[in-house]
N, C-alpha and C positions, 0 to 999 in steps of 0.2 A: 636207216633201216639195214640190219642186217641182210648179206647175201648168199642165198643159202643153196648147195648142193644138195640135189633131189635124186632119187633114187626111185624112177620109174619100173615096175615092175605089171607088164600089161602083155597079155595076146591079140589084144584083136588092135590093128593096125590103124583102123579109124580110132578109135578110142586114144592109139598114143598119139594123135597129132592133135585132137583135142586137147588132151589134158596137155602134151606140152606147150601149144597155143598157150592154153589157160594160164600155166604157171608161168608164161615167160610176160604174158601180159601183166602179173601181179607187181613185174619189176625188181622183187625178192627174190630170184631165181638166177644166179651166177653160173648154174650148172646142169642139165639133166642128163644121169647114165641110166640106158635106158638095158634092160634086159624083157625078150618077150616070150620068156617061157621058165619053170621054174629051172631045168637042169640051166641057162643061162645065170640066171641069177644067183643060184647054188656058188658056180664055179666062180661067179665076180666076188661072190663074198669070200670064199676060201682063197682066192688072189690078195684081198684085203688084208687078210688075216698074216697070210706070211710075206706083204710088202710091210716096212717098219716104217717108211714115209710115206704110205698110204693117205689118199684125198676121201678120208669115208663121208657119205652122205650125212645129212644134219639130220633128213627126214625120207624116210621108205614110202612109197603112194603104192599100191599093189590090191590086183586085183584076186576073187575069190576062185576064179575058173581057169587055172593054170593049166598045159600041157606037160607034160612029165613031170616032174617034181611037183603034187599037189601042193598049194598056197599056208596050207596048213601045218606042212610036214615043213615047210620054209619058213613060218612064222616060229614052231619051233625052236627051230636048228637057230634063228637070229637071236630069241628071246633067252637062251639056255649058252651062247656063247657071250662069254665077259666082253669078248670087244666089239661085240655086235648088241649086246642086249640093252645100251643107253639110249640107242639109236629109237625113234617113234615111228610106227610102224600103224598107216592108215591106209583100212579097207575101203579102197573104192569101188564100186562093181553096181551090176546091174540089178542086184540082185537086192529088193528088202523085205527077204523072210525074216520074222524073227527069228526061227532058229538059225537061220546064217549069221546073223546079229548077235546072239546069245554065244552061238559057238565062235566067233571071234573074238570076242571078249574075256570067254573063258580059255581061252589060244592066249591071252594076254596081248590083244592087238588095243591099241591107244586111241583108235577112234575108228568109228567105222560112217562112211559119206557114201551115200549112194546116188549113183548116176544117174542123172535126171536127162531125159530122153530130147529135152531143149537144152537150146547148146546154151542159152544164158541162163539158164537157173543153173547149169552146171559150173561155169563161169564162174558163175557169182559165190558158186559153193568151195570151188579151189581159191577163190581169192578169199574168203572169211576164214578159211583153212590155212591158208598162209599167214594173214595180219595177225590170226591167232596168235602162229606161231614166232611171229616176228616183232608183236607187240607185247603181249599178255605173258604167254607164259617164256619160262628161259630156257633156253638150250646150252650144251654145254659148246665152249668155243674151243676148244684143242681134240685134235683126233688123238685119242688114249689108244695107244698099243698095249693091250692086256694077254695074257697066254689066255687059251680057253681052257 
């Protein structure tokens, strides 16, 4: 099985020890960098951008209800830069309005999982989220340095 660096993206601090728990239970999970607000996660990505030996994530997990930098304005800035934009990029959050739904989507976010208020149905949903991606569909294996 592939092992895959993950790209946490979360504020609320209970939230990241679950989800990291989660992913690290999956066994899939060689890495998690963790940012808990979007100006954090902003500036790791433009770190990326001008490192050329850069370790970029295989998969972005990020939540809807960011602190400075809205989630949206960061899904974005990820999806519209070339060397950020192969990267998959999944909403997790507490949240499931449909139009939260609808507008992640049309944000061009690649899947959107919502947080289940029990800790093993959430579990259960970062580990079907990962085999996903570790089994079904394919990822690219080389970090591509692209200009934006």
């Amino acid at each position: 099985m592939r092992q895959l660096h993950i790209m946490l993206i979360e504020g609320n601090p209970g939230d990241v020890i679950i989800t990291s728990e989660a992913l690290n239970e999956t066994k899939a999970t060689r890495k998690i960098s963790i940012a808990t607000n979007g100006d954090e996660a902003m500036h790791y990505f433009e770190e990326l951008i001008f490192n050329k030996n850069a370790d970029y994530p295989d998969i972005i997990f990020m939540d809807t209800y960011l602190q400075n930098t809205d989630s949206y304005h960061l899904l974005n800035y990820i999806k519209s830069t070339n060397s950020l934009r192969h990267i998959p990029v999944i909403i997790s959050t507490d949240s499931a309005y449909e139009q939260d739904i609808n507008y992640a989507y049309q944000n061009l976010a690649t899947a959107f999982v919502s947080k289940s208020s029990q800790v093993d149905v959430y579990f259960n949903h970062i580990s079907k989220t990962i085999e996903y991606w570790t089994t079904v569909a394919s990822l690219p294996t080389l970090n591509t340095h692209l200009s934006t």
